[in-house]
C-alpha positions as CSV (number, residue, x, y, z in Angstrom):
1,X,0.0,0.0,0.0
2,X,1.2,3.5,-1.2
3,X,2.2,6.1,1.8
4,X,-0.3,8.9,1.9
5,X,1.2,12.1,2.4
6,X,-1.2,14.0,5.1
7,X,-0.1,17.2,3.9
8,X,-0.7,16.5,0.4
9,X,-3.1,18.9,-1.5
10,X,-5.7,17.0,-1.9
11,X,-5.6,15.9,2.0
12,X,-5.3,19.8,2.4
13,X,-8.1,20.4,0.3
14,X,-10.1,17.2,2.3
15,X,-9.2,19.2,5.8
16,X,-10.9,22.3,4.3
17,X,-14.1,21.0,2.8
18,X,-14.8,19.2,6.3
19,X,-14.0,22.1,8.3
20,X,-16.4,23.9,6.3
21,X,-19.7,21.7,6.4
22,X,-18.8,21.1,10.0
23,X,-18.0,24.4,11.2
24,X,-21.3,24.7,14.1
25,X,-20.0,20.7,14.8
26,X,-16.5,21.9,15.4
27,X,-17.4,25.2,17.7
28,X,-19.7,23.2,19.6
29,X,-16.9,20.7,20.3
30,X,-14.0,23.4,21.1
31,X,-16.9,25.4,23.3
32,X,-17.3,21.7,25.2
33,X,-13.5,21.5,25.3
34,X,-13.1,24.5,26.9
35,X,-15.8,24.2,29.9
36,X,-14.4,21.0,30.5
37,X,-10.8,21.7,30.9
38,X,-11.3,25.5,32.2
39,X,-8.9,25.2,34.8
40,X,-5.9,23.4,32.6
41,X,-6.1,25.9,29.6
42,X,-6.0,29.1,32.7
43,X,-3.2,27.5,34.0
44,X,-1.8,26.7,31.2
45,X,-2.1,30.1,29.8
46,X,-0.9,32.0,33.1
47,X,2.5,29.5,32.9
48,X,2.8,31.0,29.4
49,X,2.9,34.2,30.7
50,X,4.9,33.7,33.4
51,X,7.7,32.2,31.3
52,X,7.6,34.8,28.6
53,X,6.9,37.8,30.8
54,X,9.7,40.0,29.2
55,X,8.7,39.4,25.7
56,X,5.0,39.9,25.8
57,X,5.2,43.5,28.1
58,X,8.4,44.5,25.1
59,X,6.1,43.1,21.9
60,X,2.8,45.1,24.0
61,X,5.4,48.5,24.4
62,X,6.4,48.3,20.7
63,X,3.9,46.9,18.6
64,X,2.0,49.6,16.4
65,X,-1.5,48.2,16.4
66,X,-1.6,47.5,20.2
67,X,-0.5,50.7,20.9
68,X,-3.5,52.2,18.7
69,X,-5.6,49.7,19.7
70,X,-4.6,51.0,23.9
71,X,-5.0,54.7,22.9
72,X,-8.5,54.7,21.3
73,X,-10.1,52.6,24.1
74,X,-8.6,54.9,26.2
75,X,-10.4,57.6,24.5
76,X,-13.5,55.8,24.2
77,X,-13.4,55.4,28.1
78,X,-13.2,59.2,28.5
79,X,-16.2,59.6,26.4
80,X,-14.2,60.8,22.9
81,X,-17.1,60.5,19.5
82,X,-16.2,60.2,16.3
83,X,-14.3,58.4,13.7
84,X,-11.3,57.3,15.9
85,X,-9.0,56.0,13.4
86,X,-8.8,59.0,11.6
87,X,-8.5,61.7,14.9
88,X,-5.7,59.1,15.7
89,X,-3.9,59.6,12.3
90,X,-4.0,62.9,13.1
91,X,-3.2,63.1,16.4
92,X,0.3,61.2,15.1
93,X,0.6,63.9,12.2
94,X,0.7,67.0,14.4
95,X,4.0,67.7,15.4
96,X,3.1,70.9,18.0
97,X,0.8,72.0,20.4
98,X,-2.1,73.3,18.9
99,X,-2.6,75.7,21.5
100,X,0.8,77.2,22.6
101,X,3.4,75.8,19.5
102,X,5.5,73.4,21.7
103,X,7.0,70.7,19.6
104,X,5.8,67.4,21.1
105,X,9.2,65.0,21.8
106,X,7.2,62.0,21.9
107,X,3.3,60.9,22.6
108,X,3.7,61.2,26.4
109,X,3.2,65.2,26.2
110,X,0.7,64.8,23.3
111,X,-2.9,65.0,24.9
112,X,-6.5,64.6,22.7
113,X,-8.1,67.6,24.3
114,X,-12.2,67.0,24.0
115,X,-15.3,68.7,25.0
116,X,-16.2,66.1,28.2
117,X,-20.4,66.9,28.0
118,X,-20.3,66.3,24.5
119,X,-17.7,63.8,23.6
120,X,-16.8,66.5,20.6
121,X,-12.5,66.2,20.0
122,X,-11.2,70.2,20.3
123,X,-7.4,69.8,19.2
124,X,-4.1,68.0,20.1
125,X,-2.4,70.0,22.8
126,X,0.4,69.3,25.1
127,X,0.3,67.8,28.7
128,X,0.5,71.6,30.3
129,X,-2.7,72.8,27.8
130,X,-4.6,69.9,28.9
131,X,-3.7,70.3,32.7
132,X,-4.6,74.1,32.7
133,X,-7.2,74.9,30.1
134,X,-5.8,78.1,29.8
135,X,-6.2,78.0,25.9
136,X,-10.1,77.6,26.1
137,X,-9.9,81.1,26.9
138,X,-8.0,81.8,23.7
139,X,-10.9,79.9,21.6
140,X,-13.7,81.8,23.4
């Protein structure tokens, strides 16, 4: 008898077409799976982490989506409307203060400055404009 390669493409192919007519089968299996072995995946997971500590808080500091992905929950916490993904396109693209002109050295002094009863974004200011407010009295 022939050996049967299982990662042929046609045993690929096989793989795919059963995953696909089974799919609500499969879920309801892996849903099962988890209940029953709720305590080994958490513990399993929480090893994970401990073993890899270092790498996942470096890959969470640097990666590009996660940091987006922090930022505009952040703002959706503080009540920020609107199309998020492009305010935070431009919150990247402006290099100063919008309120005083100080050049922003990195996104720790950049601050989304928003109307808090409305949820309306005002401008991108630095960490003193957004501490004082002393530039609402320049818009009014």
């Amino acid at each position: 008898m022939p050996y049967k390669d299982p990662h042929s493409e046609k045993a690929k192919e096989s793989k795919r077409n059963y995953r696909e007519r089974n799919k609500e089968k499969i879920k309801e299996k892996q849903k099962e799976y988890r209940e029953r072995n709720k305590e080994k995946i958490l513990k399993k997971d929480r090893e994970y982490r401990e073993r890899n500590r270092e790498e996942i808080l470096k890959k969470n500091k640097t990666d590009p989506q996660r940091i987006k992905s922090r930022r505009i929950n952040n703002w959706k916490a503080y009540g920020v409307i609107g199309d998020l993904d492009k305010l935070y396109e431009y919150y990247l693209s402006v290099p100063k203060c919008e309120a005083c002109d100080v050049i922003f050295e990195d996104t720790f002094y950049r601050c989304l400055d928003h109307d808090h009863e409305t949820g309306v974004f005002r401008k991108v200011v630095c960490r003193s404009c957004n501490n004082m407010d002393s530039y609402l009295k320049k818009l009014k």
